[in-house]
RODO-2510 file (C-alpha; in nm, 4 decimals, decimal comma):
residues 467
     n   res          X          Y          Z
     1     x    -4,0750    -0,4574     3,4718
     2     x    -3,9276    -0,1188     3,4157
     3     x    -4,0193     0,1650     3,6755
     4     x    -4,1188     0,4672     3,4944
     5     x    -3,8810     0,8030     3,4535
     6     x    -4,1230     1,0923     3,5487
     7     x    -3,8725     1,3134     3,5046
     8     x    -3,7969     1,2755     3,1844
     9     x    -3,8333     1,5779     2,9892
    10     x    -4,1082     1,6156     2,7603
    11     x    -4,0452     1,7602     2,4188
    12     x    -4,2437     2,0672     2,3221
    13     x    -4,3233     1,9718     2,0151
    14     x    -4,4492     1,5661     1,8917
    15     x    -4,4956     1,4999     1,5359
    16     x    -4,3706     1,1589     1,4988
    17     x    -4,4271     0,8844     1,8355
    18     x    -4,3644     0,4766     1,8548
    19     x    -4,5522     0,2811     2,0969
    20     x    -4,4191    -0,0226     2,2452
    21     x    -4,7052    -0,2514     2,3470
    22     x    -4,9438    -0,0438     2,0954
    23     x    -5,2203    -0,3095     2,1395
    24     x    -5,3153    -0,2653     2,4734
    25     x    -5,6336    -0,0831     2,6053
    26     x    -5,4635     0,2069     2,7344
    27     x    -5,1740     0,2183     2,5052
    28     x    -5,4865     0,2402     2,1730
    29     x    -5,6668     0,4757     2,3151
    30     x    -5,3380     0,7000     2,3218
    31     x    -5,2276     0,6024     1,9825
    32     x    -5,5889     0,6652     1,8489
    33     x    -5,5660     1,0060     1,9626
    34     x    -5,2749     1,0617     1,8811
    35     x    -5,3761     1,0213     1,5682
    36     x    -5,6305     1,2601     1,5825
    37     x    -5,4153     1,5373     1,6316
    38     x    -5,2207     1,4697     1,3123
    39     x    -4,9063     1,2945     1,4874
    40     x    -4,7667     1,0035     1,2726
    41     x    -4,7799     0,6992     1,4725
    42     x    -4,6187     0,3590     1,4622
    43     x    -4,5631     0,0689     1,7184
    44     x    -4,5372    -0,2904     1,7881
    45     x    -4,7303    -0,5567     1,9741
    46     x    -4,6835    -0,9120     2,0573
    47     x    -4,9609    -1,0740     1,8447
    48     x    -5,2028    -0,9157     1,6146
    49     x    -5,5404    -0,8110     1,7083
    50     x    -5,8849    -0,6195     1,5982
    51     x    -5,6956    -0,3633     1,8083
    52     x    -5,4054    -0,3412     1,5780
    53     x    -5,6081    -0,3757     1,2792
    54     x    -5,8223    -0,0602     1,3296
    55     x    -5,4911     0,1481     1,3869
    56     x    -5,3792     0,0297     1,0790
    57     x    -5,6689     0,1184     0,8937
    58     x    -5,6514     0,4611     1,0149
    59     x    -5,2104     0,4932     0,9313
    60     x    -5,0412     0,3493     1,1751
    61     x    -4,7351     0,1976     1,0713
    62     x    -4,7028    -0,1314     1,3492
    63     x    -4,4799    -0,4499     1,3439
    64     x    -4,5748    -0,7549     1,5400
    65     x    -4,3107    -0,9048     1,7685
    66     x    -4,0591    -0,7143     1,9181
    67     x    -3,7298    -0,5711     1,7055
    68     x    -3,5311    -0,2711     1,7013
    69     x    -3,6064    -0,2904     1,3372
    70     x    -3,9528    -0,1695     1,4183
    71     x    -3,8168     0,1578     1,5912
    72     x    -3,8522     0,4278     1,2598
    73     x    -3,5387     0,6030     1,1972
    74     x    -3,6735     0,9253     1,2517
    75     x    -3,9305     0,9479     1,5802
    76     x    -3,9686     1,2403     1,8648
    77     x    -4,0326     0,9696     2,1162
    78     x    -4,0990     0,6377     2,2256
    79     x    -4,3972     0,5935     2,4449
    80     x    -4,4005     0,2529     2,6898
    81     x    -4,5739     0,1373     3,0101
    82     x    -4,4531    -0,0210     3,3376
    83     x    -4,5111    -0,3538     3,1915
    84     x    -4,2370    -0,3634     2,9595
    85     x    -3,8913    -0,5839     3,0413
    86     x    -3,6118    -0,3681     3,0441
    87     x    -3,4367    -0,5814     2,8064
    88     x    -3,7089    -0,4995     2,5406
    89     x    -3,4957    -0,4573     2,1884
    90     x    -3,6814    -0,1266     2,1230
    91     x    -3,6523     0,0256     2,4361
    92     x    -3,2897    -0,0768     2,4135
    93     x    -3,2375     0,0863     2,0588
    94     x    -3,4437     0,4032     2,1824
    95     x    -3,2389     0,4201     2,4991
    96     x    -2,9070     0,3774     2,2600
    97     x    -3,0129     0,6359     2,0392
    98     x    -3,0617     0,8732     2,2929
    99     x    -3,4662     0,9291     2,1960
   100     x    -3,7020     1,0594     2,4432
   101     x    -3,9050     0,7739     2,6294
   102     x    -4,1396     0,8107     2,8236
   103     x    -4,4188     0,6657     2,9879
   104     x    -4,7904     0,6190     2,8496
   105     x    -4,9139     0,8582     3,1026
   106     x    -4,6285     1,1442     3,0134
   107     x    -4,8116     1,1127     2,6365
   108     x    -5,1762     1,1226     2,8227
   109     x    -5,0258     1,4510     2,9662
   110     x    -4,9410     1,5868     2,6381
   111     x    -5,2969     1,5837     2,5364
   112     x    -5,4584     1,6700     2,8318
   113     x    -5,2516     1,9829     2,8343
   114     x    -5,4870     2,3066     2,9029
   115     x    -5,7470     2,0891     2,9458
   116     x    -6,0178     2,0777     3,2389
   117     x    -5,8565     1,7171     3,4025
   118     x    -6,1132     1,4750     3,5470
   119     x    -5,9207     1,1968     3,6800
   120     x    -6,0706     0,8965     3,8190
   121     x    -5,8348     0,7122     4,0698
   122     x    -5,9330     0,4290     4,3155
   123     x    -5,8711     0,0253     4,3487
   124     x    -6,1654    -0,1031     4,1543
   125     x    -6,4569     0,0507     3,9602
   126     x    -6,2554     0,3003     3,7400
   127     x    -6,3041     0,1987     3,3993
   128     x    -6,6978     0,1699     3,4929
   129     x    -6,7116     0,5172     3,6638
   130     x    -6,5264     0,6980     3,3950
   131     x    -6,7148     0,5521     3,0935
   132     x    -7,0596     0,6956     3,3303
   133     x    -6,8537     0,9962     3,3022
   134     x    -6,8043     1,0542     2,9859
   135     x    -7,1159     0,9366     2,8787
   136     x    -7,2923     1,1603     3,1284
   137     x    -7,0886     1,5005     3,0300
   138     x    -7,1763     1,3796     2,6221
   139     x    -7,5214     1,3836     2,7394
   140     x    -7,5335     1,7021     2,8820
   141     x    -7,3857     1,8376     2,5392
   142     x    -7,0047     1,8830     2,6506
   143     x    -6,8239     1,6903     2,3708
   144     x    -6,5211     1,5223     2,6586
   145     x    -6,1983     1,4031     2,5198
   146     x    -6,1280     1,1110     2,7362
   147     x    -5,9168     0,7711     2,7587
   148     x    -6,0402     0,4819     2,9406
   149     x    -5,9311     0,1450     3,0213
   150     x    -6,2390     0,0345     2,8271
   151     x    -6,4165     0,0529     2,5316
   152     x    -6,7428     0,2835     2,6834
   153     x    -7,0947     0,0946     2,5247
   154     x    -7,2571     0,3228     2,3039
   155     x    -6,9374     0,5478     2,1989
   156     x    -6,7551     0,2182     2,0587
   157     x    -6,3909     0,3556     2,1827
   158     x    -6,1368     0,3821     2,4531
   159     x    -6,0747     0,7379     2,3880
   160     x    -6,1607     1,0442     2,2021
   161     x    -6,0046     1,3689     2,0984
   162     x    -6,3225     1,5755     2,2108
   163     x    -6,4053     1,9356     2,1368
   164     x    -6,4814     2,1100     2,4824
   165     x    -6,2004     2,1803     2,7516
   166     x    -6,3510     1,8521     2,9278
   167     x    -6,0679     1,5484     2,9395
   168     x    -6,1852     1,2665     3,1383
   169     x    -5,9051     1,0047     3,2351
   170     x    -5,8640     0,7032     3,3734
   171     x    -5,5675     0,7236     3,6583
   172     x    -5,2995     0,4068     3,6888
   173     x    -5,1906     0,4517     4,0637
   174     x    -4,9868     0,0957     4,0068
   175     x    -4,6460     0,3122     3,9503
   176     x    -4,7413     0,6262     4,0887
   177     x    -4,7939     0,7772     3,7567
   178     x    -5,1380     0,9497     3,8361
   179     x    -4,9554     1,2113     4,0379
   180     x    -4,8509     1,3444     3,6712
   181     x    -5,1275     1,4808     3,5582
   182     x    -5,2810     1,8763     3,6153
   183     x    -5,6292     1,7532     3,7687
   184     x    -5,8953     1,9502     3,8102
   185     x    -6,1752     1,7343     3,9407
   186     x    -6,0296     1,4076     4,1267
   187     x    -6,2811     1,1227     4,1858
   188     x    -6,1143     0,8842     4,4256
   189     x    -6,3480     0,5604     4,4095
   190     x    -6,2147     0,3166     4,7136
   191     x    -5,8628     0,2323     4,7797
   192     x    -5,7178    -0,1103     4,9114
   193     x    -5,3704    -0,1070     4,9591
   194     x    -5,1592    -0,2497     4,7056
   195     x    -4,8834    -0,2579     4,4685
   196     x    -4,6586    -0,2643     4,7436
   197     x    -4,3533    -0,3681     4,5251
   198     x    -4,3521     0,0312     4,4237
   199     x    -4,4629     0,2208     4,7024
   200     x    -4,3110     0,0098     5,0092
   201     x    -4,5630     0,0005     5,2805
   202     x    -4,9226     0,0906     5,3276
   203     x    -4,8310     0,4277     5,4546
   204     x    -4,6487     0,5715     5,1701
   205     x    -4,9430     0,3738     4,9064
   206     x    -5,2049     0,5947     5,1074
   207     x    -4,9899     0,8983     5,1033
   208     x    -4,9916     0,9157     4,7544
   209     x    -5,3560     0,8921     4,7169
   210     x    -5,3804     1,1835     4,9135
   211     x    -5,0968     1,4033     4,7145
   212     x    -5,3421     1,3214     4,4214
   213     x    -5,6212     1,4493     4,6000
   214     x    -5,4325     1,7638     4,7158
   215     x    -5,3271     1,8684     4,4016
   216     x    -5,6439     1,9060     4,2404
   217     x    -5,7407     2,2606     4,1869
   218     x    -6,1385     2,2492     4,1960
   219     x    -6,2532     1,9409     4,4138
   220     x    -6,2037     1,5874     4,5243
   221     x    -6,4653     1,3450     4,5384
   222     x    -6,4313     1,0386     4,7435
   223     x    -6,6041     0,7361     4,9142
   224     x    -6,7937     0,8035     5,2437
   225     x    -6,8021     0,4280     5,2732
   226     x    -6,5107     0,2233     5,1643
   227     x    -6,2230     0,1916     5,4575
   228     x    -5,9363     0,3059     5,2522
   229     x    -6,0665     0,6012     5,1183
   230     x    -6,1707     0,7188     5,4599
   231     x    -5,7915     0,6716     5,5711
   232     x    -5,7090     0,8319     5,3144
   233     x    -5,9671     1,1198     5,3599
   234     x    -5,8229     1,1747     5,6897
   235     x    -5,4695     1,2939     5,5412
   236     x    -5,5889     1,5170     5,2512
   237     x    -5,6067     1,8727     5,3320
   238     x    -5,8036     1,9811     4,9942
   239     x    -6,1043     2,2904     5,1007
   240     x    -6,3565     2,1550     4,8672
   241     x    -6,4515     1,7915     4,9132
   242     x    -6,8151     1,6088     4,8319
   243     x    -6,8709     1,2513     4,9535
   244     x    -7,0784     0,9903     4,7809
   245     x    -7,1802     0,6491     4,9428
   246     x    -7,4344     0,5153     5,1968
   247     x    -7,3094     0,6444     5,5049
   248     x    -7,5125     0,9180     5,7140
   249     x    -7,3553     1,2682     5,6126
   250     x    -7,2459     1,2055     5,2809
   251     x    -7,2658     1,5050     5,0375
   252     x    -7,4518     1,2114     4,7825
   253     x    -7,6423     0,9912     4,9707
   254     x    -7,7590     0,6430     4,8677
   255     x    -8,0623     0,6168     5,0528
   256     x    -8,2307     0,3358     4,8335
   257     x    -8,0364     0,0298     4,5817
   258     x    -8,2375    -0,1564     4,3571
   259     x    -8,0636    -0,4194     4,1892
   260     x    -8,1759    -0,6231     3,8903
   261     x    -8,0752    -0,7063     3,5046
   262     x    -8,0104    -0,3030     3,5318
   263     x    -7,8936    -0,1135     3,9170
   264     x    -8,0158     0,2059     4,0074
   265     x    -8,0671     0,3656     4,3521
   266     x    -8,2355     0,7175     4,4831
   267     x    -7,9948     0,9746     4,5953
   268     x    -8,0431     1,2490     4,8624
   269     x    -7,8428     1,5542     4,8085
   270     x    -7,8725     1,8828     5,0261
   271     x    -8,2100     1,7347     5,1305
   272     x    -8,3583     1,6809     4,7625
   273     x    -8,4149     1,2771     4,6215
   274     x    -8,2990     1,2056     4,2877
   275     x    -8,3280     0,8771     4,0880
   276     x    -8,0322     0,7484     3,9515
   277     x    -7,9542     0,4277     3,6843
   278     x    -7,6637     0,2835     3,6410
   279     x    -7,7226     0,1179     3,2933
   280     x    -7,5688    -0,1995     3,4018
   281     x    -7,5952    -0,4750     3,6808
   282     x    -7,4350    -0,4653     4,0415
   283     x    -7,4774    -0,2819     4,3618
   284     x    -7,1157    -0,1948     4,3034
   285     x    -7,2759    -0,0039     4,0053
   286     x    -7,5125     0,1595     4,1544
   287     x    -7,2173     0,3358     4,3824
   288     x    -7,0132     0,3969     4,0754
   289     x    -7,2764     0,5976     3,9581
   290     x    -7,3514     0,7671     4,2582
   291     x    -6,9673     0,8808     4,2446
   292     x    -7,0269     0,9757     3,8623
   293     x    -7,2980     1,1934     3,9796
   294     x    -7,0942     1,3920     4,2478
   295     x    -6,8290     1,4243     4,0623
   296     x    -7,0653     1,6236     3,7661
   297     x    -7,2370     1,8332     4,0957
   298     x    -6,8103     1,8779     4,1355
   299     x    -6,7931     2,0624     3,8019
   300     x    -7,1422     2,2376     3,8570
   301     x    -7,3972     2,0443     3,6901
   302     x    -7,7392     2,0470     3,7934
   303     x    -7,7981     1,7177     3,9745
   304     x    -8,1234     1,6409     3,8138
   305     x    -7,9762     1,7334     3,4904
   306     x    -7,6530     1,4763     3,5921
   307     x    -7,8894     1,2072     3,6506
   308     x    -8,0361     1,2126     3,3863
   309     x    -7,7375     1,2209     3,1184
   310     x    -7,6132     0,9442     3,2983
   311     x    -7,8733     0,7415     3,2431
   312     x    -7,7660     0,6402     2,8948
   313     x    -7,4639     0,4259     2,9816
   314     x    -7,4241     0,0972     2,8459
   315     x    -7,1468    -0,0555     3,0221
   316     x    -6,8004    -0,0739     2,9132
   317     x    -6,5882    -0,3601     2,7616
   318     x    -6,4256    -0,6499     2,9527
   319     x    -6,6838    -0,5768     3,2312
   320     x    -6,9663    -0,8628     3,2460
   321     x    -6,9457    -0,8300     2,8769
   322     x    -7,1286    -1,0649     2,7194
   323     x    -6,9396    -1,2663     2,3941
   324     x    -7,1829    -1,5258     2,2626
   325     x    -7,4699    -1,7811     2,3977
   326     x    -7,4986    -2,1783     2,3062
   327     x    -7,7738    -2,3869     2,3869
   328     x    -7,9432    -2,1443     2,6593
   329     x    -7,5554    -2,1321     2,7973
   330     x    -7,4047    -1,7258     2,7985
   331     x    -7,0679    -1,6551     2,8059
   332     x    -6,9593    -1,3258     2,9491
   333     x    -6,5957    -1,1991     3,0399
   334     x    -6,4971    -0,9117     3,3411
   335     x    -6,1693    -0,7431     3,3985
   336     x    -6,1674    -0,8709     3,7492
   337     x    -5,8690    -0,9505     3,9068
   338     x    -5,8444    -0,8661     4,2682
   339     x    -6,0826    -1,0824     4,5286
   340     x    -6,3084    -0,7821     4,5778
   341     x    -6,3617    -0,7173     4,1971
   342     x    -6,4575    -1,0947     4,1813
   343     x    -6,7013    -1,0876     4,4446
   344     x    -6,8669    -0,7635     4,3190
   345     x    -6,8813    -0,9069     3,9717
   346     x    -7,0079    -1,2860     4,0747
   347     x    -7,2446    -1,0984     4,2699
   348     x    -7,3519    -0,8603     4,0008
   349     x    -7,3863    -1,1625     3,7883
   350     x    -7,6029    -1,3342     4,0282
   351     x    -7,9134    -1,0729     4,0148
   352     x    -7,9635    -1,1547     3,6513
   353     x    -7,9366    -1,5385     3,6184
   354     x    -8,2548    -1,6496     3,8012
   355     x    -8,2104    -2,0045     3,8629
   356     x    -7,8950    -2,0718     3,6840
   357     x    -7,5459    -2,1477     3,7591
   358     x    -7,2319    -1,9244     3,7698
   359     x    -6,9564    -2,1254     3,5848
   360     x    -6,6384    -1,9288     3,6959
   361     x    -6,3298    -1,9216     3,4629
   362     x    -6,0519    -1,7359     3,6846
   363     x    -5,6824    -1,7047     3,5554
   364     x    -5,4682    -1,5395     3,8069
   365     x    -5,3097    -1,2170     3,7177
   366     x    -4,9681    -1,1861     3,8745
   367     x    -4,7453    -1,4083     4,0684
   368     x    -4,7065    -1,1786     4,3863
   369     x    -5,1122    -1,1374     4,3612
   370     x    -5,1459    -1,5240     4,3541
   371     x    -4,8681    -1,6009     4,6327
   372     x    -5,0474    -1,3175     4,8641
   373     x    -5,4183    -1,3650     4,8087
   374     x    -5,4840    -1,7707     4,6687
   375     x    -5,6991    -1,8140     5,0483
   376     x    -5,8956    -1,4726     4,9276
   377     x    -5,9693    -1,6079     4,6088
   378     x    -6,0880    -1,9317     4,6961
   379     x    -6,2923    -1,8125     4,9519
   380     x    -6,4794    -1,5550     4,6997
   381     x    -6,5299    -1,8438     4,4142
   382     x    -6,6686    -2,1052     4,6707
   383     x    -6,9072    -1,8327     4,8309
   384     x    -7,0605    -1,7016     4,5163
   385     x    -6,9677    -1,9109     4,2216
   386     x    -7,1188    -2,2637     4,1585
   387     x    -6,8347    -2,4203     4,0476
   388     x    -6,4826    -2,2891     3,9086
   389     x    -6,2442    -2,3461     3,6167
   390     x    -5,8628    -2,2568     3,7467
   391     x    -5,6320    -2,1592     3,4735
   392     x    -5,2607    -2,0727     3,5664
   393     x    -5,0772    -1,7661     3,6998
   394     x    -5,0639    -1,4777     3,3453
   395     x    -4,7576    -1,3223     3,5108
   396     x    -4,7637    -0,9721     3,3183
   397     x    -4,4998    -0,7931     3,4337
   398     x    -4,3445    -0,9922     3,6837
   399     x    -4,1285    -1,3074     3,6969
   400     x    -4,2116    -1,6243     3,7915
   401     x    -4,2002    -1,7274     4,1672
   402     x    -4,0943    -2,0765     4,2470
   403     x    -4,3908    -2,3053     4,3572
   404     x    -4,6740    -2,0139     4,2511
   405     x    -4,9340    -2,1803     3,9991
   406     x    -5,2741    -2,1410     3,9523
   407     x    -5,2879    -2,4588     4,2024
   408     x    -5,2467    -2,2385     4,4795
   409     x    -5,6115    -2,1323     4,4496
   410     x    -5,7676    -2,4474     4,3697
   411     x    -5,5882    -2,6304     4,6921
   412     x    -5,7656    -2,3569     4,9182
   413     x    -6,1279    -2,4286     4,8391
   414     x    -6,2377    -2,6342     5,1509
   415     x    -6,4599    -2,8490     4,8749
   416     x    -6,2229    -3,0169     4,6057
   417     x    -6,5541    -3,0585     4,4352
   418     x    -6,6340    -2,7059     4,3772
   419     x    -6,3240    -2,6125     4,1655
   420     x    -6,0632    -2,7716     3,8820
   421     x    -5,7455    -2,6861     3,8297
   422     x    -5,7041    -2,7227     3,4016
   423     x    -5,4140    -2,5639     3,2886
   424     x    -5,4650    -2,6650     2,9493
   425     x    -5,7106    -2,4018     2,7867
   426     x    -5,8865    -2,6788     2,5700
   427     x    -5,9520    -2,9169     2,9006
   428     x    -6,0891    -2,6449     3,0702
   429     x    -6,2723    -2,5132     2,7926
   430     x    -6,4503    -2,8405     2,7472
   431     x    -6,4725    -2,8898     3,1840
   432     x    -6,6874    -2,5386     3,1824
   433     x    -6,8921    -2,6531     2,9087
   434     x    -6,9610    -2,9836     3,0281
   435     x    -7,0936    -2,8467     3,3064
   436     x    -7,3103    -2,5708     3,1778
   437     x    -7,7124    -2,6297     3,1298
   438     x    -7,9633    -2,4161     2,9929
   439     x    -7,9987    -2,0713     3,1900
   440     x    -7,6307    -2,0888     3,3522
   441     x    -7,3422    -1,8452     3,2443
   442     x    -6,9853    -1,9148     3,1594
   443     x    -6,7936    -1,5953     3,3197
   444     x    -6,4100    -1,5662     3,2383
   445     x    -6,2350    -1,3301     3,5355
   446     x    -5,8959    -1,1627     3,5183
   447     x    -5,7181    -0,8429     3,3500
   448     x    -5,4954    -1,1388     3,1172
   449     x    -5,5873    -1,2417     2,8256
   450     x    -5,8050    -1,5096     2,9415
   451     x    -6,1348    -1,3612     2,7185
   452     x    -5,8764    -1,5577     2,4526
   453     x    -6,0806    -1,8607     2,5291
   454     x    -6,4161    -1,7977     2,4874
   455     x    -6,4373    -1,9173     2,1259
   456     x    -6,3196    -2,2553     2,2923
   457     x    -6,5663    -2,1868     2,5432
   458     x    -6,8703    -2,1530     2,2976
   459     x    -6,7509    -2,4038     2,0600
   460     x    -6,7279    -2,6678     2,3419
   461     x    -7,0929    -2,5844     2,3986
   462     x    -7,1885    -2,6460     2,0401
   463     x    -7,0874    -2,9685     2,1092
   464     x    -7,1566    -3,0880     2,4210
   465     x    -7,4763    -3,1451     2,6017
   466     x    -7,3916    -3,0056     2,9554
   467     x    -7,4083    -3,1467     3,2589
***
């Protein structure tokens, strides 16, 4: 993968920008806006998708596969992410050229310029918390720009140019690149040390989290609960923090969860109860939206008013998103891709099946991620799935490593029974189905592009009888 160049300079003035990689979630939402402020836009992607389609519709010129031939002859800059090879033929021809390129989060700062920054940063729970976010502040009548790594329930898009001085972002700590941005409000949600291969060591990961939380000019709000963010807590020297979690002393504190088809919990803050919803399943939820809440008492909104306007989210895509049901079977798909997102979502899923089964689809994201932690995903899947589809390793960004397959989590489940490793998509389309009875879910788990199989998934249903 390429590592991004902060430094490079960003032009005053953008009127024409090509995105490399214009398909992706993050990458859109961008382009979309982009858009919106009258830029002429153009790209490439891999493969076509709905994605694709819808920036076409709306004048984006964009050429599937990569070629320099898709880089316009006349462009202000080239926008990419970390994920790119450096050997990329447009990034070449922009590089040879001598064209500005920089990273996707350079362009985010070009529209979030002399905006009020809300940046949410943490190791899991950020698309979630930010869609609450923005849905809350449109609630309360503040018309947010944002970009998410999700399409927010309700709003039907990733992003939004918004009207107010409100900008509502979804921070990438993976390369470092959320230390770019002009925060106002930072809303760290927990941390667990990773992405190692850019920082170095633990110390210098957790340092970072707490330059981000330094350098925002109104308020940081973090976990009172979650390990990391505590560490971290302990090296910020910001004058105006609020903490959210369950922990005696918190600034917002979850004295009740309720969990069900929908999470909500009652809140305690400077000695007044409030009752909050989360609008989707998980006690993970319920936390997210206690940090939503803080983080709107942050920027000086009434908490009963906060509570309220956040009770209208709906969820976000790619998080226990549901694509389809066959003979009493549903089929959902979640971003989850780190042990801790799998147990939060398996568990989440768990306090709205009743009696049925969780049916566990997992592709591995990354090879380093699969070498390091194939015991911590085994150990998750056994505990809380019923029985579990491997795929193998989608390696992104990275290489391969010799020896690292999917396999590597399947040998670790101490039952052999519990889990098959299919890396043929069709075989393990048609395992998961063959399994499946009435009132059990199909869940597919990983930030890859494993949701690709659920129309194998539901049309192995159709025609099978389950198990």
């Amino acid at each position: 993968m390429i590592e991004p160049d902060l430094t490079q300079p960003i032009p005053e003035t953008i009127e024409r920008v090509h995105f490399i990689g214009i398909g992706g979630s993050g990458m859109s939402g961008i382009a979309h806006m982009m858009l919106d402020a009258g830029i002429a836009v153009s790209g490439s992607d891999r493969s076509g998708s709905a994605t694709v389609d819808r920036l076409v519709e709306r004048g984006a010129s964009v050429g599937i596969g990569h070629d320099a031939a898709h880089l316009p002859a006349e462009v202000d800059a080239v926008v990419v992410t970390s994920a790119l090879w450096p050997d990329n033929p447009e990034l070449v021809a922009a590089r040879e050229r001598g064209v500005p390129v920089l990273h996707r989060s350079q362009a985010l700062h070009v529209l979030a310029r002399g905006k009020r920054v809300i940046a949410v940063a943490g190791a899991h729970g950020k698309t979630t918390t930010t869609g609450m976010l923005v849905v809350g502040l449109h609630g309360l009548g503040i018309d947010a720009g944002f970009v998410n790594g999700g399409v927010i329930g309700g709003l039907d898009a990733s992003s939004g140019h918004g009207t107010s001085d409100a900008f509502v972002l979804e921070a990438d700590e993976s390369d470092g690149s959320f230390l770019l941005y002009d925060v106002a409000v930072a809303l760290i949600t927990n941390i667990d040390t990773d992405h190692l291969d850019h920082y170095g060591t633990p110390e210098a990961f957790d340092a970072a989290f707490a330059e981000f939380a330094d350098r925002a000019s109104e308020a940081v709000v973090i976990s009172a609960d979650d390990p990391g963010a505590q560490r971290v807590r302990a090296l910020m020297r910001h004058e105006r923090v609020i903490t959210f979690g369950e922990a005696e002393g918190a600034d917002v504190r979850i004295v009740d969860i309720r969990v069900g088809d929908v999470a909500s919990c009652t809140v305690e803050i400077a000695g007044e109860r409030f009752e909050l919803e989360a609008g989707v399943p998980g006690r993970h939820n319920a936390v997210n939206a206690a940090g939503a809440l803080a983080t709107l008492v942050a920027m000086g909104v009434a908490p009963v008013d906060g509570a309220r306007a956040l009770a209208a989210f709906r969820g976000t895509g790619r998080r226990f998103e549901l694509h389809g049901e066959r003979r009493g079977v549903r089929v959902f798909d979640d971003y989850a891709h780190h042990p801790a997102e799998v147990d939060a979502a398996l568990t989440a899923a768990r306090t709205v099946i009743g009696d049925g089964r969780i049916i566990a689809i997992h592709q591995p994201h990354l090879y380093s991620r699969t070498r390091d932690m194939a015991g911590d995903f085994a150990a998750v899947y056994e505990r809380v799935a019923d029985h579990t589809v491997v795929l193998d390793v989608y390696g992104a960004r990275e290489d391969p490593i010799p020896g690292v397959t999917g396999a590597l989590v399947a040998e670790r489940f101490e039952d052999p029974s519990d889990v098959d490793f299919l890396p043929d998509w069709q075989q393990a389309a048609e395992r998961a189905a063959a399994i499946a009875r009435e009132g059990d879910i199909i869940v597919t788990l990983s930030c890859g592009d494993v949701y690709r199989i659920i129309p194998q998934v539901l049309s192995a249903l159709e025609v099978g009888d389950g198990a």
